[in-house]
C-alpha positions as CSV (number, residue, x, y, z in Angstrom):
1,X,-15.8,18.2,-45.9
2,X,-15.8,20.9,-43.2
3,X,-18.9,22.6,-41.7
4,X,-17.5,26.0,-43.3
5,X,-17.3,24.5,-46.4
6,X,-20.6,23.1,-46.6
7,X,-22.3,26.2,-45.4
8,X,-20.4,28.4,-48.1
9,X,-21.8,25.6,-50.3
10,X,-25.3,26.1,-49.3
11,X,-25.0,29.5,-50.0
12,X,-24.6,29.1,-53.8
13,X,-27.7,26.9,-53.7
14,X,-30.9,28.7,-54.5
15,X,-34.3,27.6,-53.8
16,X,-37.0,28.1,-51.8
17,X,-35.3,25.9,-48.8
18,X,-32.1,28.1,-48.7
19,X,-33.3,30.0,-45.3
20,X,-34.8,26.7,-43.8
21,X,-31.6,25.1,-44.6
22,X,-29.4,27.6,-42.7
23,X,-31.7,28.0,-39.7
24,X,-31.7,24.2,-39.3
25,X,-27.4,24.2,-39.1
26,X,-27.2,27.6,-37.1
27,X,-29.9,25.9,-34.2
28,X,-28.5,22.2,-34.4
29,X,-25.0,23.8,-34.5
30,X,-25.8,25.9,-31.4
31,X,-27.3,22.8,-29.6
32,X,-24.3,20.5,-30.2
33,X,-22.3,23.5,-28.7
34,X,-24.3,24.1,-25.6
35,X,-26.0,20.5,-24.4
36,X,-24.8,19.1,-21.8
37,X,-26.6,15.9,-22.6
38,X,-24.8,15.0,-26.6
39,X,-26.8,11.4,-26.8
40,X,-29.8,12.9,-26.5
41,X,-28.6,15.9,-28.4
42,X,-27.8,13.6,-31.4
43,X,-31.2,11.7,-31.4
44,X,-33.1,15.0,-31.2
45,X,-30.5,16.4,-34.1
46,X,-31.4,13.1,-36.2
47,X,-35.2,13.3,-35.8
48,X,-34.7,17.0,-37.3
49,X,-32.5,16.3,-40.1
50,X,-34.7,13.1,-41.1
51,X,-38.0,15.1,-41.2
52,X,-36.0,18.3,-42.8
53,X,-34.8,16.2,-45.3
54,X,-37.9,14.1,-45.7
55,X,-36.6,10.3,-45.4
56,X,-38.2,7.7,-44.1
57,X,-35.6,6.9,-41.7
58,X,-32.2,7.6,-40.0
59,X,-29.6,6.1,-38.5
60,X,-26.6,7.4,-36.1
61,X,-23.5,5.1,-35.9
62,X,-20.5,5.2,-34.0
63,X,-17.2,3.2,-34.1
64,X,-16.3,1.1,-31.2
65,X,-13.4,-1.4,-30.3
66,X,-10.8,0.5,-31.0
67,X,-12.1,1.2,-34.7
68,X,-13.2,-2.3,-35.9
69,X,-16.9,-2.1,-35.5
70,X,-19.9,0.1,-36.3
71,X,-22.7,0.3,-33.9
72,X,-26.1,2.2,-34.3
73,X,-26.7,4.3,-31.2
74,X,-30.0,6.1,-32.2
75,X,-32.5,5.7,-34.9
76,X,-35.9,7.4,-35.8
77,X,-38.2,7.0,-38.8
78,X,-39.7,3.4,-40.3
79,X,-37.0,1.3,-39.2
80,X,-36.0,0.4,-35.7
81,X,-32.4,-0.9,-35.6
82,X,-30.7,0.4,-32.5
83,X,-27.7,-1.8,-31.2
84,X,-27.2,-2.9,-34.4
85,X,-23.2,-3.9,-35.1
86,X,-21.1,-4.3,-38.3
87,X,-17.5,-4.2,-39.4
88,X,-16.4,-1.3,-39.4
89,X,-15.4,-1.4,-43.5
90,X,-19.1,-3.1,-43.9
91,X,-22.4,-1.8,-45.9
92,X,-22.6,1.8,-47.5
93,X,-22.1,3.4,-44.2
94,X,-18.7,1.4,-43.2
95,X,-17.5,2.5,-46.8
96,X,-18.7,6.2,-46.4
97,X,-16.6,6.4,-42.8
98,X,-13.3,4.1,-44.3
99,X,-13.1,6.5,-47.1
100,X,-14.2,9.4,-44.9
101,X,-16.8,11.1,-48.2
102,X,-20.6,11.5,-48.2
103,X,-21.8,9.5,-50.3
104,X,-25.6,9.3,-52.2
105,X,-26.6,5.9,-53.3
106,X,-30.1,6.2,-55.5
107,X,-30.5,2.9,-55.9
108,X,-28.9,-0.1,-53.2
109,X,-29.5,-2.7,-55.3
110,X,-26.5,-1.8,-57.9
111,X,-23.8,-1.3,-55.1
112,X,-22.2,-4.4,-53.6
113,X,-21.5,-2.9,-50.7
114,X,-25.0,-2.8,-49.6
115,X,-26.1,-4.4,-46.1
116,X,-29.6,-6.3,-46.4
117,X,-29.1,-7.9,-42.9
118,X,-31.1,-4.6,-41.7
119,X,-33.8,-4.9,-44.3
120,X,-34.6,-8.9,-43.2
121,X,-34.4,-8.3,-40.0
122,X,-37.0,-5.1,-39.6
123,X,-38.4,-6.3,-43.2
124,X,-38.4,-2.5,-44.3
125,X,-37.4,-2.2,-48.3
126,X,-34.5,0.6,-48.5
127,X,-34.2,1.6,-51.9
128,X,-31.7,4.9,-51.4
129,X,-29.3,5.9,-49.1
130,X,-27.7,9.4,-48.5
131,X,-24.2,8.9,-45.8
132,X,-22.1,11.5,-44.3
133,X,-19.0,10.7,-42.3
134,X,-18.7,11.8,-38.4
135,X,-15.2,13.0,-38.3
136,X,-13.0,16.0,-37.5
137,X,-9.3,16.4,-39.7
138,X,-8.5,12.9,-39.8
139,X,-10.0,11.7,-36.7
140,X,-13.2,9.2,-38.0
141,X,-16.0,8.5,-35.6
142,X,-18.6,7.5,-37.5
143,X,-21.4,8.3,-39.8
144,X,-24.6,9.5,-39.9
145,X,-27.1,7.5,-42.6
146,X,-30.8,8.6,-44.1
147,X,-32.6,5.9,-46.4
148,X,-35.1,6.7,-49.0
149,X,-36.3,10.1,-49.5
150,X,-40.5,10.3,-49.3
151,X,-41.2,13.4,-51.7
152,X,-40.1,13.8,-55.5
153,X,-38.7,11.3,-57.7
154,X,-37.5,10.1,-54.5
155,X,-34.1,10.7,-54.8
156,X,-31.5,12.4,-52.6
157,X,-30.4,15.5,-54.0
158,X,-26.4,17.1,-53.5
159,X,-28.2,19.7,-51.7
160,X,-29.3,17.3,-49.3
161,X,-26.0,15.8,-48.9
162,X,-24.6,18.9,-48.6
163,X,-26.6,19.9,-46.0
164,X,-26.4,16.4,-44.1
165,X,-22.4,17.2,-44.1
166,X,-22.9,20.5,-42.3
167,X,-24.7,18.7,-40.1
168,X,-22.4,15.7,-39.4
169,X,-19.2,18.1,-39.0
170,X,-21.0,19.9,-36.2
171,X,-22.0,16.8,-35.0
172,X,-18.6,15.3,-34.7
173,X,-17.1,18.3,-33.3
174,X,-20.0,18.0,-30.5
175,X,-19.0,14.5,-30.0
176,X,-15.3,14.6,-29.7
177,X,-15.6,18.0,-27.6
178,X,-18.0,15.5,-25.6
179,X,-15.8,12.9,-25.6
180,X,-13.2,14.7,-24.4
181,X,-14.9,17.0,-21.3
182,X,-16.0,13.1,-20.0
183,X,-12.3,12.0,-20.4
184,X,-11.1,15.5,-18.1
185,X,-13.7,14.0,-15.7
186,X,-13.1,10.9,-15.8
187,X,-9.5,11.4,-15.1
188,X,-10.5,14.0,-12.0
189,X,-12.0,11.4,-10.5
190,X,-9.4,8.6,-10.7
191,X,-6.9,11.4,-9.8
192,X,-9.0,12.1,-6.5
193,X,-9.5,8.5,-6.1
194,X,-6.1,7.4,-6.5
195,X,-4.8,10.4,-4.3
196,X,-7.2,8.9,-1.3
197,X,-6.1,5.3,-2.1
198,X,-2.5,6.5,-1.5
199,X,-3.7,8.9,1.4
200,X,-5.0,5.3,3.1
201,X,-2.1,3.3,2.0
202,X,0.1,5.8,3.6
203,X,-2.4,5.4,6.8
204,X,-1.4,1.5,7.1
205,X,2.2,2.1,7.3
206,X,3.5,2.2,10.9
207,X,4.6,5.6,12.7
208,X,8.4,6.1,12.6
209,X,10.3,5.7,15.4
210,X,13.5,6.8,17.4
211,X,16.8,5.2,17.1
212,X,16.5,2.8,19.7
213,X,13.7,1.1,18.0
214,X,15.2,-2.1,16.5
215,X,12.8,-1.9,12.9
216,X,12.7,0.8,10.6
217,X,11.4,1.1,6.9
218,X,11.1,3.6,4.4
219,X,8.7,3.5,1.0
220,X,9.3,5.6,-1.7
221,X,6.1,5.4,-3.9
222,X,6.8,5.4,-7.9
223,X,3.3,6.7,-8.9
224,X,0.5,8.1,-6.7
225,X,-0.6,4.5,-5.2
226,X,2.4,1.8,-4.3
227,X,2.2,-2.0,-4.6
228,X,4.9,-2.5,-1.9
229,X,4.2,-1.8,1.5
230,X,6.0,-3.0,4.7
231,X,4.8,-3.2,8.3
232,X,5.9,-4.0,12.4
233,X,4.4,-3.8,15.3
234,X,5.1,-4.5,19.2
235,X,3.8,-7.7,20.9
236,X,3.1,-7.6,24.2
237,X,6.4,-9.6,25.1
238,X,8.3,-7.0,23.4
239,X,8.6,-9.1,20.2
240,X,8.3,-7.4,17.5
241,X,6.5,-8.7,14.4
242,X,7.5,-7.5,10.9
243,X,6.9,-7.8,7.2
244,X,7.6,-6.1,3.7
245,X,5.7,-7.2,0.6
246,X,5.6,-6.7,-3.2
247,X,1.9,-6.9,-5.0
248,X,1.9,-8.1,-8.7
249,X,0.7,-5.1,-10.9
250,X,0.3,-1.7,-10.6
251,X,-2.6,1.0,-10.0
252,X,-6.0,0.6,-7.8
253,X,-6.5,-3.4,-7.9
254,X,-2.6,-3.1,-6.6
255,X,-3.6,-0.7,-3.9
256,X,-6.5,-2.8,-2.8
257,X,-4.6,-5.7,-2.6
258,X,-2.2,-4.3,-0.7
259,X,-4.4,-2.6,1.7
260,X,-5.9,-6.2,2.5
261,X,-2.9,-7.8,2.9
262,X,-1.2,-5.7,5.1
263,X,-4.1,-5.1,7.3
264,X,-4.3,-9.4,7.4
265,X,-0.9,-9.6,8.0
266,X,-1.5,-7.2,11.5
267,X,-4.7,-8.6,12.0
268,X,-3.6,-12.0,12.6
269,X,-0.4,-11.2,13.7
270,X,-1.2,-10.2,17.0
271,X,-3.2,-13.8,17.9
272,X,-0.4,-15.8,15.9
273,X,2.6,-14.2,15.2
274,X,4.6,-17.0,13.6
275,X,5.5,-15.9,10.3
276,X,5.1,-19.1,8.6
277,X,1.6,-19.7,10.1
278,X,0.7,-16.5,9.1
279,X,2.6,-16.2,5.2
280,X,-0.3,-19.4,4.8
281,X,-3.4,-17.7,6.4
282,X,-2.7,-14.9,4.2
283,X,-2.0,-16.8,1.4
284,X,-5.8,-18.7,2.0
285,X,-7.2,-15.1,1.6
286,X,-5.4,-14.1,-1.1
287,X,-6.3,-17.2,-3.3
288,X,-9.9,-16.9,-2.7
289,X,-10.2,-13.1,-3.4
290,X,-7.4,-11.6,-5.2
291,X,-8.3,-10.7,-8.8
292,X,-7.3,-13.9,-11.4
293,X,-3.5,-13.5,-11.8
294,X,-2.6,-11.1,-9.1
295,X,0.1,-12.6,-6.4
296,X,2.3,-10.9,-3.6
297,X,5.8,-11.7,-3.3
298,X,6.4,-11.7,0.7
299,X,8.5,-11.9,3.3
300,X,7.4,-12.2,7.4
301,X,9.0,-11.7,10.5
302,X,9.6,-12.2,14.2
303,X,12.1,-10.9,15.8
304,X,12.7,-11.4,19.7
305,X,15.3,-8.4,21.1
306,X,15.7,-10.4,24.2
307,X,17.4,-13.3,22.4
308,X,19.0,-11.2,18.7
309,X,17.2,-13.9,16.5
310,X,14.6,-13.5,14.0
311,X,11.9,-16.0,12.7
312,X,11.4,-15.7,9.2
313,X,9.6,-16.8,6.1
314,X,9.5,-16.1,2.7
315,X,6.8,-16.3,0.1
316,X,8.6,-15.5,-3.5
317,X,9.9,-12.4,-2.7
318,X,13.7,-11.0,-2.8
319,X,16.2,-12.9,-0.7
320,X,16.8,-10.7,3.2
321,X,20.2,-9.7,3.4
322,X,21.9,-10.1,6.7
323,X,25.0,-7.9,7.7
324,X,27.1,-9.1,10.5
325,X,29.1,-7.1,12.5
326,X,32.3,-7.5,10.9
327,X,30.6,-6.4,7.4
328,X,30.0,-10.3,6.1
329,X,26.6,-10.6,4.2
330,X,24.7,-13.3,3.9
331,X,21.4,-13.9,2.0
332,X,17.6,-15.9,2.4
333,X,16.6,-17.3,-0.8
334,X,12.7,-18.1,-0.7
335,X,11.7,-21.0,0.3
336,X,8.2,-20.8,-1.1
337,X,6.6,-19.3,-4.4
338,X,4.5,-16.1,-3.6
339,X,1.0,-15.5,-2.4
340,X,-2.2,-16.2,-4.5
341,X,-0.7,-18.7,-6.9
342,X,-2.4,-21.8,-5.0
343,X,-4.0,-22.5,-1.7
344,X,-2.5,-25.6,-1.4
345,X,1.0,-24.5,-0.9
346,X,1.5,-24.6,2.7
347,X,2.7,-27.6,4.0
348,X,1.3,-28.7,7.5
349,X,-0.5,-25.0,7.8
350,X,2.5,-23.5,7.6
351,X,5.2,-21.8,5.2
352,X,8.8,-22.8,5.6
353,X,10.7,-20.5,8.4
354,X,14.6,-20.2,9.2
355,X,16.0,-18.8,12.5
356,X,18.8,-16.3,12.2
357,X,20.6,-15.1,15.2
358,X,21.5,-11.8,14.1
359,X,24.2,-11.4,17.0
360,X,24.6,-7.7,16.9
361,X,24.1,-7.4,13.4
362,X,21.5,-6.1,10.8
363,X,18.8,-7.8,8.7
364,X,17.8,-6.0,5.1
365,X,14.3,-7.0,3.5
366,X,13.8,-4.8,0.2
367,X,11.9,-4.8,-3.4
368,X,13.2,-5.5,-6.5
369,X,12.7,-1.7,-6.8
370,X,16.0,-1.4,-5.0
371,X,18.1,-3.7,-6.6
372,X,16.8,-2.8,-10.2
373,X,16.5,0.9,-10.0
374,X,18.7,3.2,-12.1
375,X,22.0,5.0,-11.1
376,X,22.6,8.6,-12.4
377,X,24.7,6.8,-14.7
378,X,21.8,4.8,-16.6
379,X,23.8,0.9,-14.8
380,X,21.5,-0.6,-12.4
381,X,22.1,-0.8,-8.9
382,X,22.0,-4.8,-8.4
383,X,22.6,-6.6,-5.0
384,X,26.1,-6.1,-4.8
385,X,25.5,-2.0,-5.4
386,X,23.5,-2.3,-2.9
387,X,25.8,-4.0,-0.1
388,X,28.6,-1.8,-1.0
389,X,26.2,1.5,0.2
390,X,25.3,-0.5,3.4
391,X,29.4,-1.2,3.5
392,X,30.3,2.4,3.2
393,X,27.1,3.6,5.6
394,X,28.0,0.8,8.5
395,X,28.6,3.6,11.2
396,X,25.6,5.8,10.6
397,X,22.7,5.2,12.7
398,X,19.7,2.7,10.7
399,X,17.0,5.2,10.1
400,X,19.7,7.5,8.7
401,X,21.4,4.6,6.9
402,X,18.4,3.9,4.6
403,X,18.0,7.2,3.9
404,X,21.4,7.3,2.4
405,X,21.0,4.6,0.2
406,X,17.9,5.6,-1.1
407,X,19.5,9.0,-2.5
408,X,21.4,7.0,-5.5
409,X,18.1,5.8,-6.9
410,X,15.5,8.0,-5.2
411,X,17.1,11.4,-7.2
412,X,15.2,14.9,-7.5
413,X,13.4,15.2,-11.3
414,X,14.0,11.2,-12.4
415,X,10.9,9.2,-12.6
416,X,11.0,5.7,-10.6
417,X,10.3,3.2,-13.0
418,X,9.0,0.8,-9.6
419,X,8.3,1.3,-5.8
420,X,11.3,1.5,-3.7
421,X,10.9,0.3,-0.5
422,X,13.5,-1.1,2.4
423,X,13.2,-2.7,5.9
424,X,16.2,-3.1,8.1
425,X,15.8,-5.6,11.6
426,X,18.7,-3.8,13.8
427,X,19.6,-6.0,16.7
428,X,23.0,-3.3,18.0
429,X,21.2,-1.5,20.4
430,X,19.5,-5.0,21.8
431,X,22.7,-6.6,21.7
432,X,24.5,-4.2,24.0
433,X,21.5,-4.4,26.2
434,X,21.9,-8.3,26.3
435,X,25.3,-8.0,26.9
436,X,25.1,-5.4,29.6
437,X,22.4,-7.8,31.6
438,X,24.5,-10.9,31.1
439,X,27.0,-9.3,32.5
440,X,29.9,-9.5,29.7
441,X,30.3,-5.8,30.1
442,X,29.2,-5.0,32.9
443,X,28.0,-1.6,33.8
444,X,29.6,0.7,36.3
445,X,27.2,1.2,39.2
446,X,26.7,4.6,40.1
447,X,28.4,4.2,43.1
448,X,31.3,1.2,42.9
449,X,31.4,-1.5,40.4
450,X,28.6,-3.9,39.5
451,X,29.4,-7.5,40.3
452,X,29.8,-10.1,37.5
453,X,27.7,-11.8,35.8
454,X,24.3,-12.3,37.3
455,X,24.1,-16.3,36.5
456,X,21.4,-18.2,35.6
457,X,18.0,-16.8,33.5
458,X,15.3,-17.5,35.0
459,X,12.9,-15.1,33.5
460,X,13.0,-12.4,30.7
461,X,9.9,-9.8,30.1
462,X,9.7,-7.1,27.4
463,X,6.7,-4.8,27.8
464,X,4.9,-1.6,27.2
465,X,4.7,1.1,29.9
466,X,1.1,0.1,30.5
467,X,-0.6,0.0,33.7
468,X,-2.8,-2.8,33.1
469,X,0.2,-5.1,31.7
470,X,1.5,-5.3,35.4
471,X,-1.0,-8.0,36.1
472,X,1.2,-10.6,34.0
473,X,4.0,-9.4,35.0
474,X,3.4,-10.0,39.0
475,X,2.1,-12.9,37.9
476,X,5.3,-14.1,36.2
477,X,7.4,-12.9,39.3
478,X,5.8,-14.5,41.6
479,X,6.0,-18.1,40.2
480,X,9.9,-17.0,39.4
481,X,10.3,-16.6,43.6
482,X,8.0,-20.2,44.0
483,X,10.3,-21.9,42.2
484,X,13.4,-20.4,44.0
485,X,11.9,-21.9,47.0
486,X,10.9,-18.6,48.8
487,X,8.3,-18.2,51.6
488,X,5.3,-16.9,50.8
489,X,6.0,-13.8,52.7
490,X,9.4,-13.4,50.7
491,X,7.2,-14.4,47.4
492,X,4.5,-11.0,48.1
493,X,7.3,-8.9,49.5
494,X,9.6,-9.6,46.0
495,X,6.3,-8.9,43.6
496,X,5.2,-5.8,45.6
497,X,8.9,-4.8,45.0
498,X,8.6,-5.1,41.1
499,X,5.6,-4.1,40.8
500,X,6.5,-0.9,42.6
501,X,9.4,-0.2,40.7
502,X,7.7,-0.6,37.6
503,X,4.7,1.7,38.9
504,X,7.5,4.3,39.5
505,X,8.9,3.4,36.2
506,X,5.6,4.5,34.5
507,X,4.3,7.1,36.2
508,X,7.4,9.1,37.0
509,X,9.9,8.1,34.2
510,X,8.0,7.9,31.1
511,X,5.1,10.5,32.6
512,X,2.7,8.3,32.0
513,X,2.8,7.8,28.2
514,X,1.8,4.2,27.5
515,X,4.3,3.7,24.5
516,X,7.5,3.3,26.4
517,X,9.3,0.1,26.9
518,X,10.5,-1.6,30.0
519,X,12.8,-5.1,30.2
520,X,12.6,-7.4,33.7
521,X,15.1,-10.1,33.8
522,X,15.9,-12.4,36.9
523,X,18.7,-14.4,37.4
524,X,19.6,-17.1,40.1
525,X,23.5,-17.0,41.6
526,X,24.6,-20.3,43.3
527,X,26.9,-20.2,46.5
528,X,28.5,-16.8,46.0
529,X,29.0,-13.2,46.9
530,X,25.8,-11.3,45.1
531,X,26.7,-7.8,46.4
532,X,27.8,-5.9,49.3
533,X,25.6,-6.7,51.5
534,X,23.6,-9.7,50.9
535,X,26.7,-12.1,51.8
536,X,27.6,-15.6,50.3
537,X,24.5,-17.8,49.3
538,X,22.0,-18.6,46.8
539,X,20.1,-15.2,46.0
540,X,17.6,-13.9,42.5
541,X,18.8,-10.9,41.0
542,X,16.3,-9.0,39.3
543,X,17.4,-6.2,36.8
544,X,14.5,-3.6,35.4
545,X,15.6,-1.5,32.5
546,X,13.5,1.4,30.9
547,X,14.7,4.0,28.2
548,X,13.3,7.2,29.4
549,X,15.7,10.2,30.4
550,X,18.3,9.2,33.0
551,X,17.2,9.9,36.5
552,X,18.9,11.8,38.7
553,X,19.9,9.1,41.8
554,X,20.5,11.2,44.2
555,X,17.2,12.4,44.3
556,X,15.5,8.9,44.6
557,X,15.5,8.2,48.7
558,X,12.7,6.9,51.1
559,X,10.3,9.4,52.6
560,X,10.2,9.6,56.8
561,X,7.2,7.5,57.3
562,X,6.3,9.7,60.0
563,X,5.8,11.9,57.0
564,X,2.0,11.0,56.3
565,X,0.6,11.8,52.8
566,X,-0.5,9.8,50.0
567,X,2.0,8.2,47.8
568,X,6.1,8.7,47.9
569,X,6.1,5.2,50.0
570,X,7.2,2.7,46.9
571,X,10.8,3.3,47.4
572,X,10.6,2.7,51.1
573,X,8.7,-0.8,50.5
574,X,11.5,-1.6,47.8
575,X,14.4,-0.9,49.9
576,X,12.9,-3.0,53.1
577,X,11.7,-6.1,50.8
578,X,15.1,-6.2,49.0
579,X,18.9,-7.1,50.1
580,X,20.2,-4.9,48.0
581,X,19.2,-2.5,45.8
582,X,20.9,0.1,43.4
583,X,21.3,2.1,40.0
584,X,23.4,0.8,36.9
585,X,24.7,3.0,34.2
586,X,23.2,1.6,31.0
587,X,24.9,1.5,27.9
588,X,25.3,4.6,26.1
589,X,23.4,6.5,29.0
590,X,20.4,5.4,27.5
591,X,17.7,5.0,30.2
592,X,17.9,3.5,33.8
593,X,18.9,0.3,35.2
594,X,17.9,-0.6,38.4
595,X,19.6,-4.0,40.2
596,X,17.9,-5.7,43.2
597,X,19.1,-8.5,44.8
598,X,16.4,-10.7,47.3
599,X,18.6,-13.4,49.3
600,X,17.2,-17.2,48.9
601,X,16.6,-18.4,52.3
């Protein structure tokens, strides 16, 4: 029965309680509307409607798990019975709120439906009961219960129940209106919450780079927070170590997990980049903290650009699909279930790793997001959808190549129904930079041709444009001239030569900025003509590469040093310590290569 109704009710009573009556609904009515504070609202609304009404006692109850229980949340009177549960169809008040009618009961004993678990238990006699459902329309919360009126014949009167059912509608209406302004909030706050998980999750993924960086990735979120996430970074030999990742689940306890694995995966990664030692590492953690149930499907990487081959293990996740250069594909099937299902499943310490020389080619690593996301046509996408994009995209630059097979899936206005994320291991810009130091394409000098190949490696180096690297790399170049059997004048005058050139190489061609990348490689020619100059005989040849604008060579000459000022001397030193020395075109006119050749004595 509505509020309305039980007001217009009221006013067809008459008695001398009419005006009481209708104060007490107009001030509870107004406090249910206006408290911010509805459980203490409701116990201060019971403790009014008890004493207007006279009982000895009342009771509040509310229905819980999902509907099938009954629990009292506030009492006042002779009986103390808070906490107390039943079924939700149980005793006089489950009845009142299943059928959803008030209900006056003079005397408990007669009805079978009567609960005497509260009267043992508090060992209070309840001889009457007046009920009133909690609801609004069809929506039952609970019920509000009085037991054994103290004046009269002691006997609940309609006008009581009428008056306890104005009272219970507002009630309800208080609570759901309640019920619902602490939902808004409540999703608010996971809104803001999720929308700074995703703000940090979008913090651990690594800053894009240009063309010529080998590994590129791309995630595509399919709520606010992802469970995929992918990763690389630079080592300081220039190896670059990479990984992409699915977490089981969805929402925050996906996010976290992700978050920590990731962040584990770099962690460790710089100390012991091998991707099987790491995959079992990570898999420790995850077994000891990961909420019961939750696993990552993952695959790690390291891939060396100096040799076109990538190390590379798989925990559970979708088999890596490598594209040769002459469009073949071939796939990785896991070798090893995913992180989090035991700790014991590292053999030796160690995932299972394969080598794959990617000779020019490309390595894929993506999320069943990929392969089982929707076309505009409703099919699904599969593996082989997928390689015939990457077929039909072969030309187009990487970064701009994932982008264009994202489009089919990733489609303005259609919800993802998972995360979407890709990695692709390029190795055609390294390739052509192998081949051009090998010498099985030789670059045109800029003045003449560059002699054939260079021989034997006896050293290769791939490192930032960092000062205080330098130190290794001297290092390194100096044993390299030991063990060609140079003096140890020819062994100082070689390093300073390096070390200059790379000096020059930071400060002047990349300006300074400590992200750039720089490749040393020395070779050792046997009994033959290294260069114009240098004649027949055993001689190193050391080639330095950078990728910073091209230089312009015929600004590069030694200063007069009868010209005396600080600095401008490095080219002088590298010309007088070396036989030869000289500028390559590079591939593509991308960068500087600069050949010097020191004669072995």
């Amino acid at each position: 029965m509505s509020a309305q109704k039980s007001v217009e009710s009221l006013l067809r009573e008459s008695g001398e309680h009419f005006s009481d009556h209708l104060e007490l609904l107009a001030d509870m009515g107004l406090d249910f509307a206006s408290s911010l504070d509805i459980e203490q609202t409701l116990r201060k609304g019971l403790e009014r409607i008890t004493e207007h009404v006279n009982a000895a006692g009342g009771a509040l109850f509310l229905l819980e798990d999902g509907g099938k229980t009954l629990r009292c949340h506030a009492c006042c009177g002779a009986t103390e019975i808070t906490g107390l549960t039943l079924k939700s169809d149980e005793g006089i008040v489950g009845r009142c709120v299943q059928n959803n009618m008030g209900e006056i009961v003079r005397d408990v004993q007669d009805d079978p439906n009567f609960f005497k678990g509260a009267d043992e238990k508090t060992g209070f006699t309840t001889k009457s009961i007046l009920c009133a459902p909690l609801s609004v329309k069809e929506e039952k919360i609970g019920a509000i219960e009085l037991v054994n009126k103290a004046d009269g014949d002691g006997l609940f009167e309609y006008s009581d129940l009428r008056l306890l059912q104005g009272v219970s509608a507002s009630a309800a209406l208080a609570i759901l209106n309640a019920r619902m302004a602490e939902s808004l909030v409540e999703q608010e706050r996971l809104k803001r919450e999720l929308e700074l998980a995703a703000e940090i999750q979008r913090s651990l993924l690594p800053e894009p780079r240009d063309e010529t960086f080998p590994v590129h990735g791309i995630n595509h979120p399919a709520r606010i927070v992802s469970g995929d996430f992918f990763d690389f970074f630079l080592l300081d030999d220039g190896r670059i170590c990479f990984n992409l990742g699915d977490v089981s689940g969805k929402g925050m306890n996906a996010a976290l997990l992700m978050a920590k694995t990731v962040s584990l995966y770099r962690c460790l990664g710089k100390q012991a980049p091998e991707p099987g030692r790491l995959l079992a590492r990570i898999n420790e953690e995850v077994c000891e903290t990961a909420t019961r149930g939750m696993f990552v499907t993952m695959t790690g990487g390291l891939y060396d650009p100096a040799r076109g081959t990538v190390r590379l293990a798989n925990a559970g996740h979708e088999p890596p699909l490598y594209q040769a250069r002459d469009g073949a594909f071939t796939d990785f099937p896991a070798a090893a279930p995913p992180l989090g299902i035991s700790p014991l499943l590292a053999e030796g310490g160690e995932f299972p790793e394969i080598e794959i020389d990617l000779k020019g080619g490309t390595l894929y690593i993506f999320t069943d997001g990929m392969t089982e996301g929707y076309l505009e046509d409703g099919s699904m996408l599969e593996v082989e959808g997928l390689k015939k994009l990457l077929l039909e995209n072969a030309a187009v630059p990487v970064i701009e190549r994932l982008q264009t097979i994202l489009k089919p899936l990733y489609r303005k206005n259609v919800v993802l129904h998972d995360d979407l994320t890709v990695l692709a291991v390029d190795d055609g810009v390294a390739a052509a930079n192998r081949a051009s130091f090998s010498g099985r394409t030789p670059p045109q000098a800029a003045a003449g041709a560059a002699p054939d190949c260079p021989g034997e490696s006896l050293l290769k180096l791939h490192f930032p444009s960092k000062a205080d690297r330098l130190k290794l790399v001297r290092a390194a170049v100096g044993k390299t001239a030991e063990m060609c059997g140079f003096s140890d004048d020819s062994v100082h005058d070689t390093v300073i030569a390096v070390d200059e050139a790379c000096q020059n190489i930071i400060r002047h061609a990349y300006g300074g900025m400590e992200d750039g990348r720089i490749e040393l490689e020395i070779f050792k020619k046997d009994n033959a003509a290294t260069g114009k100059e240098s004649g027949a005989g055993a001689a190193i040849v050391i080639m330095l590469r950078d990728y910073a604008a091209p230089v312009d060579v015929s600004n590069i000459k030694p200063r007069n040093l009868d010209d005396v000022r600080p600095g401008g001397l490095g080219t002088h030193f590298i010309r007088e310590a070396m036989d030869e020395v000289e500028f390559l075109r590079p591939p593509n006119d991308s960068g500087n290569i600069l050949r010097m050749v020191k004669r072995i004595p």
